[in-house]
N, C-alpha and C positions, 0 to 999 in steps of 0.2 A: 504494500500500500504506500503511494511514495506522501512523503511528507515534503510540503511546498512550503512550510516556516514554521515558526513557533512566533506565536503570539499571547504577549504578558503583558498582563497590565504594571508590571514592575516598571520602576523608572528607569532612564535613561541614563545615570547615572550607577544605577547596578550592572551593568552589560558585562563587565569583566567578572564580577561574583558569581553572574548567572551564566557564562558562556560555561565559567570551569565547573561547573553544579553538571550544566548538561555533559561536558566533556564524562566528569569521573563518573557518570552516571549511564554511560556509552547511550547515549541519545543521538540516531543518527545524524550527521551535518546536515543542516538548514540554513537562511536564512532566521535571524532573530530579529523581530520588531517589536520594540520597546514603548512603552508610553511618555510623549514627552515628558522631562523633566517640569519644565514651564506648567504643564496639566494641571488645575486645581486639585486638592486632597477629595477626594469621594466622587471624584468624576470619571476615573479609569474605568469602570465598566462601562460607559456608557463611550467614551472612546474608544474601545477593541469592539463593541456592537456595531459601531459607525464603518470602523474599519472593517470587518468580517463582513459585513454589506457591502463595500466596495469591492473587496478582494473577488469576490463571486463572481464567475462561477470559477474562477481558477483556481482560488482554495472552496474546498465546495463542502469544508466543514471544521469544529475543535472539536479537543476533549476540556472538559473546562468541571474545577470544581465549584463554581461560584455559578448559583444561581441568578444572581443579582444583573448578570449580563442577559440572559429572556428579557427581564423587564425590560433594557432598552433596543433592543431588538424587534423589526418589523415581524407584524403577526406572517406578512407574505414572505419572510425572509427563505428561499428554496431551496438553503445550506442544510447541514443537519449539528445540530449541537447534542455529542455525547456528554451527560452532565451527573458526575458520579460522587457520591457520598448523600444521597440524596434519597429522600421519600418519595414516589409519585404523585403524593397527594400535595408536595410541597410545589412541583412543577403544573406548570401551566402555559405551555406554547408551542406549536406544530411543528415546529421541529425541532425539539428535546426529544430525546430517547435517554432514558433514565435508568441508570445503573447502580447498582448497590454498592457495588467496589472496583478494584482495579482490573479482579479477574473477571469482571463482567464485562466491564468498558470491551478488553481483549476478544471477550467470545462475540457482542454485540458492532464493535466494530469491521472484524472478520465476515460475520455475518451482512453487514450492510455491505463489503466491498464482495461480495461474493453475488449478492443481487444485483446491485448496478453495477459490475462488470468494471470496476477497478483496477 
């Protein structure tokens, strides 16, 4: 399944804490896009929701544990957001698919790239 970036709401300013986070953690090389540093405090969800609308259809989805990005997220948004540590009953938007844990995200991910032909 190729991964076309990682996207955090971490700032700009962490980029060398988070590149060596992904390094030791053998996360495949990506592109990393950070949330400006300039960004107001409690606004980054709502700028990687902005951004994951643009990116479409070329990144055509996250894994994301932060609910809080649905909220700013078009209801038409045609991506898919795997959103894990979560209830169902806590999610609310057409394209969350909702995962208990890490080893779910894996089975449910698999599974979605295996139907649309990933």
């Amino acid at each position: 399944i190729p991964i076309g970036a990682y996207l955090t709401a971490r700032p700009e300013s962490m980029r060398e804490s988070t590149q060596r986070w992904l390094e030791r953690h053998a996360f495949p090389k990506a592109e990393l896009i950070m949330c400006p540093d300039e960004r107001p405090f409690g606004t980054a969800s709502e700028w990687k929701a902005q951004l994951l609308e643009e990116l479409y259809p070329n990144i055509i989805g996250i894994i994301d544990d932060n609910s809080t990005l649905l909220s700013h997220l078009v209801q038409t948004y045609q991506g898919v957001v795997f959103i894990y540590n979560h209830d169902a009953s806590e999610v609310n938007h057409p394209s969350a698919i909702v995962c208990s844990d890490w080893n779910d995200v894996v089975e449910r991910v698999i599974s979605y790239a295996t139907q649309t032909d990933l």
